[in-house]
mmCIF entry with sequence, helices, sheets and N, C-alpha, C, O atoms, coordinates in Angstrom:
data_MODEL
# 
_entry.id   MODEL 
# 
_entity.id                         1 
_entity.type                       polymer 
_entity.pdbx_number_of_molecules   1 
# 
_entity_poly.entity_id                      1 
_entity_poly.type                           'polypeptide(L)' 
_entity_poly.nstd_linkage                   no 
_entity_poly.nstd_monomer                   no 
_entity_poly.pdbx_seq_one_letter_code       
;(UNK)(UNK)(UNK)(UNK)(UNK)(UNK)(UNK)(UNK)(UNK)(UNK)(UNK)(UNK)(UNK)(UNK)(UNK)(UNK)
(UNK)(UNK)(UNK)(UNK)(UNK)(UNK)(UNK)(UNK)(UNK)(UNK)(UNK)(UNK)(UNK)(UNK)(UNK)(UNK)
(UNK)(UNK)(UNK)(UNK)(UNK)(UNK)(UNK)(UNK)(UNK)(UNK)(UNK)(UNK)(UNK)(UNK)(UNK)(UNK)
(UNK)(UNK)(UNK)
;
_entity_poly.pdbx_seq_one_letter_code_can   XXXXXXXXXXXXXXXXXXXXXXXXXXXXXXXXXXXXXXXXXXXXXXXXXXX 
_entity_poly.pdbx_strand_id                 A 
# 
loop_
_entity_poly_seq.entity_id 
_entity_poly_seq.num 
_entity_poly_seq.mon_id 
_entity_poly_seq.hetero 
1 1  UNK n 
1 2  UNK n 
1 3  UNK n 
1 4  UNK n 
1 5  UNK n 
1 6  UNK n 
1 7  UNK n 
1 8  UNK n 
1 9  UNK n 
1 10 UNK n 
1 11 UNK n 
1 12 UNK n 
1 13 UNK n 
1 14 UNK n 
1 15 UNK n 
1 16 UNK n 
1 17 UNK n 
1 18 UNK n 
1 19 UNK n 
1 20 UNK n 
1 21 UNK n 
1 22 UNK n 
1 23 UNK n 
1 24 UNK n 
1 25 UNK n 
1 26 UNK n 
1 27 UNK n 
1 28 UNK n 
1 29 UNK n 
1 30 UNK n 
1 31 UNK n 
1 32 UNK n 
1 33 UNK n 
1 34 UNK n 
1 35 UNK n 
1 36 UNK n 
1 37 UNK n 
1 38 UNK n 
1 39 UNK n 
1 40 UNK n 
1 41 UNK n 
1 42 UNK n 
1 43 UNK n 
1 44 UNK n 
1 45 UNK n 
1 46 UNK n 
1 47 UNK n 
1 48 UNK n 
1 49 UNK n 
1 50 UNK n 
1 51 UNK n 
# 
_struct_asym.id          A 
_struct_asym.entity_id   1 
# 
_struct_conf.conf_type_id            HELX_P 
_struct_conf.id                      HELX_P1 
_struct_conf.pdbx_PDB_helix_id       AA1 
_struct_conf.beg_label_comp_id       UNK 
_struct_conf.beg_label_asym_id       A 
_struct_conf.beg_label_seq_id        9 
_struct_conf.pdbx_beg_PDB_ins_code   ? 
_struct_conf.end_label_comp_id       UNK 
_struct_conf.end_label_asym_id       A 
_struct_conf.end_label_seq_id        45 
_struct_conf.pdbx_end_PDB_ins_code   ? 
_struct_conf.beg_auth_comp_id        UNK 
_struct_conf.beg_auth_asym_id        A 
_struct_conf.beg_auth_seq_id         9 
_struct_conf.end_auth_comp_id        UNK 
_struct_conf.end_auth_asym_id        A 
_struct_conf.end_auth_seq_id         45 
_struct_conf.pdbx_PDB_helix_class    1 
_struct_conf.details                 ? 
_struct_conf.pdbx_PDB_helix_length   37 
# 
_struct_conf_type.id          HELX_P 
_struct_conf_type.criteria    ? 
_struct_conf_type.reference   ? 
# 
loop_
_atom_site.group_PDB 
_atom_site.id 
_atom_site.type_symbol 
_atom_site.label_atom_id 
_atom_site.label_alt_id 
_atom_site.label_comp_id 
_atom_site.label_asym_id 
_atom_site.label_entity_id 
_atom_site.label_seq_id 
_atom_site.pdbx_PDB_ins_code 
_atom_site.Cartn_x 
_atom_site.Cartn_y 
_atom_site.Cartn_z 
_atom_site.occupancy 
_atom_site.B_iso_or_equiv 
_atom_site.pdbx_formal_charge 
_atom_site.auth_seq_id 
_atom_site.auth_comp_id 
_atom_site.auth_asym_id 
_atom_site.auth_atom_id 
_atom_site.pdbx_PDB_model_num 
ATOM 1   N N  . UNK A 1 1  ? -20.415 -31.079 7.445   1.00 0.00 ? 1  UNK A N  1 
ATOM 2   C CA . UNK A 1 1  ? -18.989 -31.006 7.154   1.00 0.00 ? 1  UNK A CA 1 
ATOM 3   C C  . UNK A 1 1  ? -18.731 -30.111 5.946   1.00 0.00 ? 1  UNK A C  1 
ATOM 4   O O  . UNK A 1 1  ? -17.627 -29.587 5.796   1.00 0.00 ? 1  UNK A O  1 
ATOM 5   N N  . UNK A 1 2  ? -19.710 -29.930 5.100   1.00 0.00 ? 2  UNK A N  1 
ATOM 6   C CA . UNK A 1 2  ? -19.436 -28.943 3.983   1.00 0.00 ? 2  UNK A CA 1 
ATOM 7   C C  . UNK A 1 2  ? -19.797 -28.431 4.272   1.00 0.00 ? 2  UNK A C  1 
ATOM 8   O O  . UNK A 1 2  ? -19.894 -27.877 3.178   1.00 0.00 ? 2  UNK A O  1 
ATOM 9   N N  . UNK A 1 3  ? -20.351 -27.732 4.956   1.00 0.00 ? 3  UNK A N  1 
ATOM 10  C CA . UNK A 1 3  ? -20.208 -25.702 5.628   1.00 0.00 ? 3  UNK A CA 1 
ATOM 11  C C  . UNK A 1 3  ? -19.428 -25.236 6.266   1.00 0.00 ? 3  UNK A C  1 
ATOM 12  O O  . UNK A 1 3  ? -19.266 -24.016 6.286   1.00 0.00 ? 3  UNK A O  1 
ATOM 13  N N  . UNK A 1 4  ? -18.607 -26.194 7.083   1.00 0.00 ? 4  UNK A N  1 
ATOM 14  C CA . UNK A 1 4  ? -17.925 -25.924 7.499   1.00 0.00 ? 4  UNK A CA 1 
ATOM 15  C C  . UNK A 1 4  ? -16.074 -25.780 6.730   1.00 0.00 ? 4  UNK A C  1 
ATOM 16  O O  . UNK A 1 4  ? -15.071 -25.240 7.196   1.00 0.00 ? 4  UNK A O  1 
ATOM 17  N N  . UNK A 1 5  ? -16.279 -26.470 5.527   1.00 0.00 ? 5  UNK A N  1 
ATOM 18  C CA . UNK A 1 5  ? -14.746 -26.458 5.027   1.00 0.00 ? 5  UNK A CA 1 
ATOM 19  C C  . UNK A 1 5  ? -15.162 -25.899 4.293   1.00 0.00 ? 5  UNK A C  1 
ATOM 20  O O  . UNK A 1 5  ? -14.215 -25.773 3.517   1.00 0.00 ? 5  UNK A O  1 
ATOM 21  N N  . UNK A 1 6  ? -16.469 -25.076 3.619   1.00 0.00 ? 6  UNK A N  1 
ATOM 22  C CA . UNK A 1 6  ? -16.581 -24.302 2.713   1.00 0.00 ? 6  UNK A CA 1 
ATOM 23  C C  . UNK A 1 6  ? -16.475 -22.567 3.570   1.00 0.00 ? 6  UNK A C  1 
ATOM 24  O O  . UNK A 1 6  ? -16.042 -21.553 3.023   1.00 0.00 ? 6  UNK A O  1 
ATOM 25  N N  . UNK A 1 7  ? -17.023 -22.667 5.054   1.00 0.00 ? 7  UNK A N  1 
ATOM 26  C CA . UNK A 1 7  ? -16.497 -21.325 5.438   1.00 0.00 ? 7  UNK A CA 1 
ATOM 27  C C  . UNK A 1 7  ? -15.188 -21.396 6.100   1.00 0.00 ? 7  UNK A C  1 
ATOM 28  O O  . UNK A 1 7  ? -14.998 -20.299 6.625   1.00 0.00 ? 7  UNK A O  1 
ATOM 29  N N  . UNK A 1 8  ? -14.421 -22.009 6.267   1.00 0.00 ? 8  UNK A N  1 
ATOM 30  C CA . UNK A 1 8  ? -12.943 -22.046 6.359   1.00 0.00 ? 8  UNK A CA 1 
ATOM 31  C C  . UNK A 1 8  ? -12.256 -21.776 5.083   1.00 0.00 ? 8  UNK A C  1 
ATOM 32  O O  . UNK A 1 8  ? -11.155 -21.226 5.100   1.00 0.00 ? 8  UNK A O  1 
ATOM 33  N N  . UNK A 1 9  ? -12.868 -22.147 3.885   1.00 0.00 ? 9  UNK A N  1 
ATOM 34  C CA . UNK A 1 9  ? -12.358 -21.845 2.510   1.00 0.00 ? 9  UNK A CA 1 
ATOM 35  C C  . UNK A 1 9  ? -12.207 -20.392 2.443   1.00 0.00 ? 9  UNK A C  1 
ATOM 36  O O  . UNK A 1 9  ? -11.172 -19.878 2.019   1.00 0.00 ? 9  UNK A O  1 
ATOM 37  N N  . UNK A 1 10 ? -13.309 -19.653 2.891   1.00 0.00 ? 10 UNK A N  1 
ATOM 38  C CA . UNK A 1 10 ? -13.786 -18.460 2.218   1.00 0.00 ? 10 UNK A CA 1 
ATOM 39  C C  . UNK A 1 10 ? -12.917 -17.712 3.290   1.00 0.00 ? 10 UNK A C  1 
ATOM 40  O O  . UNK A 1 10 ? -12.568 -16.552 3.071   1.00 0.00 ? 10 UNK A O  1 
ATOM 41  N N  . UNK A 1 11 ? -12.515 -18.449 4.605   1.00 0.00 ? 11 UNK A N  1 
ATOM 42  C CA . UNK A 1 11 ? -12.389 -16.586 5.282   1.00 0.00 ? 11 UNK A CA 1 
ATOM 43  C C  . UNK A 1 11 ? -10.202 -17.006 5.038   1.00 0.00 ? 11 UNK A C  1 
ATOM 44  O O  . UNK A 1 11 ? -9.293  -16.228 5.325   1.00 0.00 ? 11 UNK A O  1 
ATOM 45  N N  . UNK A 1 12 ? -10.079 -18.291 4.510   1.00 0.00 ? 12 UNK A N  1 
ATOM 46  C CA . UNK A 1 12 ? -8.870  -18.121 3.543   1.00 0.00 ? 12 UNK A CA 1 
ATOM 47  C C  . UNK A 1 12 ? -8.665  -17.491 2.617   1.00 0.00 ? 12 UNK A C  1 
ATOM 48  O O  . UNK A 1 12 ? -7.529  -17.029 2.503   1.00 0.00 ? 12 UNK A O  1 
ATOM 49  N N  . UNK A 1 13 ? -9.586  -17.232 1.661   1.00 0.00 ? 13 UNK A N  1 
ATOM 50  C CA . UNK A 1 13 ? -9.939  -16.530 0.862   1.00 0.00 ? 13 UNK A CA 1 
ATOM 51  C C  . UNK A 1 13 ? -9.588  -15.186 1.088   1.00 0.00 ? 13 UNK A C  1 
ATOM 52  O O  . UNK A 1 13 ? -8.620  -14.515 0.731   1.00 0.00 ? 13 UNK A O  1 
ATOM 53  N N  . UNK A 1 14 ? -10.885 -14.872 1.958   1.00 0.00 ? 14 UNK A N  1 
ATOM 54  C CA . UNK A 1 14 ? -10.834 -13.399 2.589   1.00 0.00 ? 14 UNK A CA 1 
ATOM 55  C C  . UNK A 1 14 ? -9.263  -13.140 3.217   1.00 0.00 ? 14 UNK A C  1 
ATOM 56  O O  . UNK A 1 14 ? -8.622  -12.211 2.725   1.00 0.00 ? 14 UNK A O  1 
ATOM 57  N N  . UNK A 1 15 ? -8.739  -13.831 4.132   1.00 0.00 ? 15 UNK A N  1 
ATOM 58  C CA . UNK A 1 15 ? -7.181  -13.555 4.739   1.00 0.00 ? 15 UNK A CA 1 
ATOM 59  C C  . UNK A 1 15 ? -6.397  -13.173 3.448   1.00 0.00 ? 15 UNK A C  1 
ATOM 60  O O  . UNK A 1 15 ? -5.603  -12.239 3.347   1.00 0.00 ? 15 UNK A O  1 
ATOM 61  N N  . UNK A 1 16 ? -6.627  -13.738 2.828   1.00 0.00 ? 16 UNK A N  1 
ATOM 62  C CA . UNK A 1 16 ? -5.423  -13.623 1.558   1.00 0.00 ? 16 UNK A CA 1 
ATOM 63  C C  . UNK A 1 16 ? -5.578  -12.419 0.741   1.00 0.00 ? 16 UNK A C  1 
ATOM 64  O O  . UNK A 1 16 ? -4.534  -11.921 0.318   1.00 0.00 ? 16 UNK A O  1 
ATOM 65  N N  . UNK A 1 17 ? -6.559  -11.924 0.475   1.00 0.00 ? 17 UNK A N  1 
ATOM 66  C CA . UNK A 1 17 ? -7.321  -10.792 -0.136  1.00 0.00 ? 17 UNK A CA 1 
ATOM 67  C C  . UNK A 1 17 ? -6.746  -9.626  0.360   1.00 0.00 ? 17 UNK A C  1 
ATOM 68  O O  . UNK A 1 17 ? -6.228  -8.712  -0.282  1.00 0.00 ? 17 UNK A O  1 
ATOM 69  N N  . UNK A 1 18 ? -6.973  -9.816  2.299   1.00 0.00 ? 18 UNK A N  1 
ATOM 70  C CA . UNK A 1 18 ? -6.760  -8.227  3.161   1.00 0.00 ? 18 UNK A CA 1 
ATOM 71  C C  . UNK A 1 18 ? -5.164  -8.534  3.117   1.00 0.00 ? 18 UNK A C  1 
ATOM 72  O O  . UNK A 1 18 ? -4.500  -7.573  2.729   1.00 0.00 ? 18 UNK A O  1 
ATOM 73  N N  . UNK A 1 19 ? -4.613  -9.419  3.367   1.00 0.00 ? 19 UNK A N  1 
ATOM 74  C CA . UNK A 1 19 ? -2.745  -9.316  3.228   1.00 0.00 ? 19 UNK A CA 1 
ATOM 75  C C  . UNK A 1 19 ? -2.303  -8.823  2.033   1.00 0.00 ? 19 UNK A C  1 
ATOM 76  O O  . UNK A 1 19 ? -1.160  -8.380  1.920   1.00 0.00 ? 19 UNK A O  1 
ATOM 77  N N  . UNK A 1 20 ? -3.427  -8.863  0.733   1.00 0.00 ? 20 UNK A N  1 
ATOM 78  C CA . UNK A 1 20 ? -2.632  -8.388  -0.478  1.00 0.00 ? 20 UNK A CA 1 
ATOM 79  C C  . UNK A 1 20 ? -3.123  -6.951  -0.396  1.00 0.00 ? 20 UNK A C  1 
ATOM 80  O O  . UNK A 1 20 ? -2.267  -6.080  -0.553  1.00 0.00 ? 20 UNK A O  1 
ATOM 81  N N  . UNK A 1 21 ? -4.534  -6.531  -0.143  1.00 0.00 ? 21 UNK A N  1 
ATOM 82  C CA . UNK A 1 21 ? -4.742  -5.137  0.248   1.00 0.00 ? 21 UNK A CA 1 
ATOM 83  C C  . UNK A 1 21 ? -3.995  -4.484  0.760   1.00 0.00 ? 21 UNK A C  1 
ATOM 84  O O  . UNK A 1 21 ? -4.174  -3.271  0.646   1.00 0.00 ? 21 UNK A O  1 
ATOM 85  N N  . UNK A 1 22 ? -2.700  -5.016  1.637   1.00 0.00 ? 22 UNK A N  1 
ATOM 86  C CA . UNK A 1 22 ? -2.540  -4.615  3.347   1.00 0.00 ? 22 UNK A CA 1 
ATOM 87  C C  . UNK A 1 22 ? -0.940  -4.030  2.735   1.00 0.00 ? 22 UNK A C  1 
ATOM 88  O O  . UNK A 1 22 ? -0.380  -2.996  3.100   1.00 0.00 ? 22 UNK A O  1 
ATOM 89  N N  . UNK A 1 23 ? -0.498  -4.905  1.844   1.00 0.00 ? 23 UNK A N  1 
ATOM 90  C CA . UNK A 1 23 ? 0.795   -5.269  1.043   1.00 0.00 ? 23 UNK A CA 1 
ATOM 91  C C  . UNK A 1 23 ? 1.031   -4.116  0.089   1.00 0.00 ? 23 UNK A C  1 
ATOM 92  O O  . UNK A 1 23 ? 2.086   -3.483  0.031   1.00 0.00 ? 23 UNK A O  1 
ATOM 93  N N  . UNK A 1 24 ? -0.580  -3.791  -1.025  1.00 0.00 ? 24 UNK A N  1 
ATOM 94  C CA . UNK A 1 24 ? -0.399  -3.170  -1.623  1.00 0.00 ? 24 UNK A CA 1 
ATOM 95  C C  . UNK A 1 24 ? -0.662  -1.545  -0.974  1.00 0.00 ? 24 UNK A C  1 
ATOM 96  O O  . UNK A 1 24 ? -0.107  -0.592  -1.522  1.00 0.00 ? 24 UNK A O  1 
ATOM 97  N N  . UNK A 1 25 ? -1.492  -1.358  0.149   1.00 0.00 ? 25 UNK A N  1 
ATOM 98  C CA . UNK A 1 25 ? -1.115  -0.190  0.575   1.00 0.00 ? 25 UNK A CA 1 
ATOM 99  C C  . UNK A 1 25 ? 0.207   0.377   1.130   1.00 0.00 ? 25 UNK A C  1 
ATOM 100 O O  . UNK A 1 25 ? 0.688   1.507   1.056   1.00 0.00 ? 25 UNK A O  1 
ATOM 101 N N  . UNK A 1 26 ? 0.674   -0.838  1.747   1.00 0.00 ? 26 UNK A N  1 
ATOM 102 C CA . UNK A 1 26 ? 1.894   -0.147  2.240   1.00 0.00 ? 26 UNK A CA 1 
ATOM 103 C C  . UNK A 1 26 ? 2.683   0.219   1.050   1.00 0.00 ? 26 UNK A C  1 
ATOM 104 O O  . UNK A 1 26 ? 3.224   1.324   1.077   1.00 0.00 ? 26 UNK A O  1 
ATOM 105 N N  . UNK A 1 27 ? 2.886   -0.753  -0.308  1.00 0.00 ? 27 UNK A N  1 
ATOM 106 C CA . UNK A 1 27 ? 3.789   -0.137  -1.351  1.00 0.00 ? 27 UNK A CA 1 
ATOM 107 C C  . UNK A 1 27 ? 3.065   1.170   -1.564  1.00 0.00 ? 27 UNK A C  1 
ATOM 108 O O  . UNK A 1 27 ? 3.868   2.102   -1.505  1.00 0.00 ? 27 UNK A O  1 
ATOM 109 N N  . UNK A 1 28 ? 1.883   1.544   -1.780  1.00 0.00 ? 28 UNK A N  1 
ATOM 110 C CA . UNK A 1 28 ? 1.366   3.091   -2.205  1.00 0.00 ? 28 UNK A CA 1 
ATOM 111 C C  . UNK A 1 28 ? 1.674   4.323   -0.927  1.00 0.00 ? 28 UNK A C  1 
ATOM 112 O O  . UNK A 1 28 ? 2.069   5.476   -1.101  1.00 0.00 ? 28 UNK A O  1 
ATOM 113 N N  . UNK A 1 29 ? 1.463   3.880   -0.096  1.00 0.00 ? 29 UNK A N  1 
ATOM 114 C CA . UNK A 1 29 ? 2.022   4.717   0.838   1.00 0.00 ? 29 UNK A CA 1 
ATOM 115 C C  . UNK A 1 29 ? 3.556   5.186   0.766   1.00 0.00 ? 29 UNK A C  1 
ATOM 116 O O  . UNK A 1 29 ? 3.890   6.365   0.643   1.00 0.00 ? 29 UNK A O  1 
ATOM 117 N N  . UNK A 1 30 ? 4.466   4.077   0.862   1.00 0.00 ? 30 UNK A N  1 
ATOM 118 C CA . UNK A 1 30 ? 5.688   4.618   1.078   1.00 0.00 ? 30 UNK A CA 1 
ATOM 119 C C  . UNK A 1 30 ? 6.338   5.096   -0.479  1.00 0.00 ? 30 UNK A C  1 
ATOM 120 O O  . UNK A 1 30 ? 7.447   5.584   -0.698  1.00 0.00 ? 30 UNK A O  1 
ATOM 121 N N  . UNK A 1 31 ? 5.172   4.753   -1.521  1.00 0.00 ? 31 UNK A N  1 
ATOM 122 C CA . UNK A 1 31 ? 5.851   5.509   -3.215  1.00 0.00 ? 31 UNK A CA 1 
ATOM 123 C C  . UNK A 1 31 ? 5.348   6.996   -2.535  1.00 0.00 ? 31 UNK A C  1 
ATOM 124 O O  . UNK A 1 31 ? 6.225   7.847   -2.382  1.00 0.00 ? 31 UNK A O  1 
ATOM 125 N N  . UNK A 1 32 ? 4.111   7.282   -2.173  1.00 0.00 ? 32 UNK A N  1 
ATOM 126 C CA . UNK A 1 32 ? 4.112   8.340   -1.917  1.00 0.00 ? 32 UNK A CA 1 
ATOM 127 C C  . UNK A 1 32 ? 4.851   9.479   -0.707  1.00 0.00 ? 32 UNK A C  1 
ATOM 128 O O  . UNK A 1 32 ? 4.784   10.708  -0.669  1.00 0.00 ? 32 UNK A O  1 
ATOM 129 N N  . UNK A 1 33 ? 5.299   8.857   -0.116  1.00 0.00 ? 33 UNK A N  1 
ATOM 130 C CA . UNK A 1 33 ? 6.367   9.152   1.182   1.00 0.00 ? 33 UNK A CA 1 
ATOM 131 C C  . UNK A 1 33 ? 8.039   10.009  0.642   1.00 0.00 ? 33 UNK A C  1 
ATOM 132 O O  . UNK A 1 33 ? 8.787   10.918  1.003   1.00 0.00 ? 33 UNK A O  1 
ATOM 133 N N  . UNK A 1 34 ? 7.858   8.591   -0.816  1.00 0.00 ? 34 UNK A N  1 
ATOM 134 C CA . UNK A 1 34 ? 9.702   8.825   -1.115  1.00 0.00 ? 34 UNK A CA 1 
ATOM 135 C C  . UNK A 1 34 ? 9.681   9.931   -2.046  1.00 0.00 ? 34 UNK A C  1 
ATOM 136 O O  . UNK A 1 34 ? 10.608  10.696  -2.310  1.00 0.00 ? 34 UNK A O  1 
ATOM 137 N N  . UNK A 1 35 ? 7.901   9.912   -2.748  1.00 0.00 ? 35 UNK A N  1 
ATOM 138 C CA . UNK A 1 35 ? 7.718   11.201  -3.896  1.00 0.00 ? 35 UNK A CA 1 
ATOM 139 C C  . UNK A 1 35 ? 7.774   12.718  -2.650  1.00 0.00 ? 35 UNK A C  1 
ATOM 140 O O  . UNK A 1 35 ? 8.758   13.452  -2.560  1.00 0.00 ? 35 UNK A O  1 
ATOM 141 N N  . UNK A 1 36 ? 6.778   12.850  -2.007  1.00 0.00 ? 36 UNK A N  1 
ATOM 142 C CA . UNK A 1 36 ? 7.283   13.638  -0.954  1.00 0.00 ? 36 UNK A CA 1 
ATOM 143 C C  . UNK A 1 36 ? 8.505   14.485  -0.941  1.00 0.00 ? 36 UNK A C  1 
ATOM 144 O O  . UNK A 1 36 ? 8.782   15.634  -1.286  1.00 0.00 ? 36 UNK A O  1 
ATOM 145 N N  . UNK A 1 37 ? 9.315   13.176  -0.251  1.00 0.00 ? 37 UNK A N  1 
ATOM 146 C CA . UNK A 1 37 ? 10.573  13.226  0.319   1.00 0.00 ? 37 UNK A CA 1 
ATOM 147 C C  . UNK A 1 37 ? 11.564  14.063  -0.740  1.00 0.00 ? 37 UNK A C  1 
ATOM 148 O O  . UNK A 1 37 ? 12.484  14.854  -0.532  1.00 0.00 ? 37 UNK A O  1 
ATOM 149 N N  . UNK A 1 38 ? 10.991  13.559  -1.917  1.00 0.00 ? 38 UNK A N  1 
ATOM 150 C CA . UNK A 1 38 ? 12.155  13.937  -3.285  1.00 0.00 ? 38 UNK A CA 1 
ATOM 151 C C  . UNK A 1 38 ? 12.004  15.433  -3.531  1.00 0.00 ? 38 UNK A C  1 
ATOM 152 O O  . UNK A 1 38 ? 12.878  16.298  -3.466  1.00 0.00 ? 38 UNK A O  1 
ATOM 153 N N  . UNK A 1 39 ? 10.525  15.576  -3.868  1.00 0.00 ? 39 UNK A N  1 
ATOM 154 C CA . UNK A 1 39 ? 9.846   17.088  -4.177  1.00 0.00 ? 39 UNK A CA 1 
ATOM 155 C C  . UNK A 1 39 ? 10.386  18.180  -2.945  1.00 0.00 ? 39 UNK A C  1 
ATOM 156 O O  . UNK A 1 39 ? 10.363  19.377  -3.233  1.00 0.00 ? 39 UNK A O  1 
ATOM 157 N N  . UNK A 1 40 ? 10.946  17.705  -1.362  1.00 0.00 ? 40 UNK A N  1 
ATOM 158 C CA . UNK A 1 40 ? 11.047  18.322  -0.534  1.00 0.00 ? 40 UNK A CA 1 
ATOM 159 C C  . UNK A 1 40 ? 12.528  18.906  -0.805  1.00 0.00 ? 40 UNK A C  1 
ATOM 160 O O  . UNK A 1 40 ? 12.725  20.121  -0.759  1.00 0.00 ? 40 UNK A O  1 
ATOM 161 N N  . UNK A 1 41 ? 13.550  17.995  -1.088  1.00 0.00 ? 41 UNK A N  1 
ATOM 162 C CA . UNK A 1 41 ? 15.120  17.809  -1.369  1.00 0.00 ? 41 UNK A CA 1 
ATOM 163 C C  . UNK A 1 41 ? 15.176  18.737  -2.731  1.00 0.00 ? 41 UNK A C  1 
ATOM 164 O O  . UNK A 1 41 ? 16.088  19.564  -2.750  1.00 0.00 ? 41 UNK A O  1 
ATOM 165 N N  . UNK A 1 42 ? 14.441  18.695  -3.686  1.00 0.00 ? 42 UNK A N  1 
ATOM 166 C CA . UNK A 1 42 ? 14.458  19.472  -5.093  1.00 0.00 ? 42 UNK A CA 1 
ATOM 167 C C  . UNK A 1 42 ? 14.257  20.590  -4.668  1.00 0.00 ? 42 UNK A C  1 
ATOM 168 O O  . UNK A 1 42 ? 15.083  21.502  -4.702  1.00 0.00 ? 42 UNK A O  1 
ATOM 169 N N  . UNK A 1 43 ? 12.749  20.679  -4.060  1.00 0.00 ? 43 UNK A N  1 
ATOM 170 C CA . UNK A 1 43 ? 12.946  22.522  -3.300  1.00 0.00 ? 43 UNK A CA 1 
ATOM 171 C C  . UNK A 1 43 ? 13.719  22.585  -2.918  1.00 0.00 ? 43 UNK A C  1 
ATOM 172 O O  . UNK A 1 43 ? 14.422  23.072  -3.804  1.00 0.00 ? 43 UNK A O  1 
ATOM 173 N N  . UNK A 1 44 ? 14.404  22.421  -1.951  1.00 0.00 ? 44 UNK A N  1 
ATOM 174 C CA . UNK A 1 44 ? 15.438  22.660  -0.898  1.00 0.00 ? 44 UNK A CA 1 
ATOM 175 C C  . UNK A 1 44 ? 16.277  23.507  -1.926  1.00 0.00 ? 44 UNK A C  1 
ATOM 176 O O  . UNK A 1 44 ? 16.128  24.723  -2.044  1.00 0.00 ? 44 UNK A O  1 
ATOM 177 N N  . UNK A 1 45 ? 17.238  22.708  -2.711  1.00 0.00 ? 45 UNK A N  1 
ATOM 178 C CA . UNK A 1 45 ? 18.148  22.871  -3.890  1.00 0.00 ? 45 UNK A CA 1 
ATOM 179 C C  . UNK A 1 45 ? 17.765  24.200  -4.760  1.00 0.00 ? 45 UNK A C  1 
ATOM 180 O O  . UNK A 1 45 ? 18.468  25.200  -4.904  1.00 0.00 ? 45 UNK A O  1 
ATOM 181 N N  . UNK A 1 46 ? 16.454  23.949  -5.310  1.00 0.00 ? 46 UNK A N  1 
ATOM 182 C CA . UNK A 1 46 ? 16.232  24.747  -6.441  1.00 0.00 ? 46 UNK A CA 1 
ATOM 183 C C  . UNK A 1 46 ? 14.585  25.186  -6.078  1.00 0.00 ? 46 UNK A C  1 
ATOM 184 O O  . UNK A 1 46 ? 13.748  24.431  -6.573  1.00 0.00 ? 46 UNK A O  1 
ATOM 185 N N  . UNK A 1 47 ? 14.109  26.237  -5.332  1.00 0.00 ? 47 UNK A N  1 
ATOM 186 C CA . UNK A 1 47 ? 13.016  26.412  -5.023  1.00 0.00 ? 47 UNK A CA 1 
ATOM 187 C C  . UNK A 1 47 ? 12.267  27.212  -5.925  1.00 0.00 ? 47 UNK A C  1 
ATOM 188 O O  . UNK A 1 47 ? 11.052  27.239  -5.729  1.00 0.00 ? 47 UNK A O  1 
ATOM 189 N N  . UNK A 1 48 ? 12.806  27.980  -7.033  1.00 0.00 ? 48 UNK A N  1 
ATOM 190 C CA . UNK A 1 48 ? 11.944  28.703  -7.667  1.00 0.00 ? 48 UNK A CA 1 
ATOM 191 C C  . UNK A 1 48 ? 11.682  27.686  -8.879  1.00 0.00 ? 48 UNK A C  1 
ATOM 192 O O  . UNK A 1 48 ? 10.970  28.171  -9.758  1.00 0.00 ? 48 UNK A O  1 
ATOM 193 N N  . UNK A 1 49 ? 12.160  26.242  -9.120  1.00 0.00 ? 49 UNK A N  1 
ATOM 194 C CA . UNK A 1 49 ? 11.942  25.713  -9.931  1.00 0.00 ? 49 UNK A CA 1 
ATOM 195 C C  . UNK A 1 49 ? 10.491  25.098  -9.917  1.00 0.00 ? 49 UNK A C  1 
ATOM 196 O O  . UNK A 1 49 ? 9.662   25.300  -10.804 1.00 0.00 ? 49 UNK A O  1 
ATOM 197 N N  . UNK A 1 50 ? 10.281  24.283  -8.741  1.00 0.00 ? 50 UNK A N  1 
ATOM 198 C CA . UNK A 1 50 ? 9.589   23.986  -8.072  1.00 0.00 ? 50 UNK A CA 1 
ATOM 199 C C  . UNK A 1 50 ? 7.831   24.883  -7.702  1.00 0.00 ? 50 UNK A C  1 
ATOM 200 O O  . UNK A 1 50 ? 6.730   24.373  -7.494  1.00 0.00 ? 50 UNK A O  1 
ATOM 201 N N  . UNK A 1 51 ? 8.253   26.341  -7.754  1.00 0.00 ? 51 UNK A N  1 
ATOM 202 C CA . UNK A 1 51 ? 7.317   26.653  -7.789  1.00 0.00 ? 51 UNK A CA 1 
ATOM 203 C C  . UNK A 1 51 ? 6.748   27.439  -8.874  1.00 0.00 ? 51 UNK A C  1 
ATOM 204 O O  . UNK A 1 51 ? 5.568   27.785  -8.833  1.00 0.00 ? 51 UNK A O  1 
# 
């Protein structure tokens, strides 16, 4: 009975770990999406600034 609620512990553990991995990529992805997005709109506007 304790191997068994000790590997049910762990792959709770583990679940919780990859949802915060999973969580924090998507916030890094879409900061980098909206930085993108911004740098694209600034050229647009003002392109020799930019480059």
């Amino acid at each position: 009975m304790k191997k068994i609620s000790l590997i049910l512990f762990y792959c709770f553990l583990l679940s919780g770990c990859a949802t915060t991995v999973a969580i924090v990529d998507l916030a890094g992805a879409t900061a980098v999406k909206a930085v993108k997005t911004t740098v694209k709109a600034v050229d647009a506007i003002t392109p020799d600034i930019v480059e």
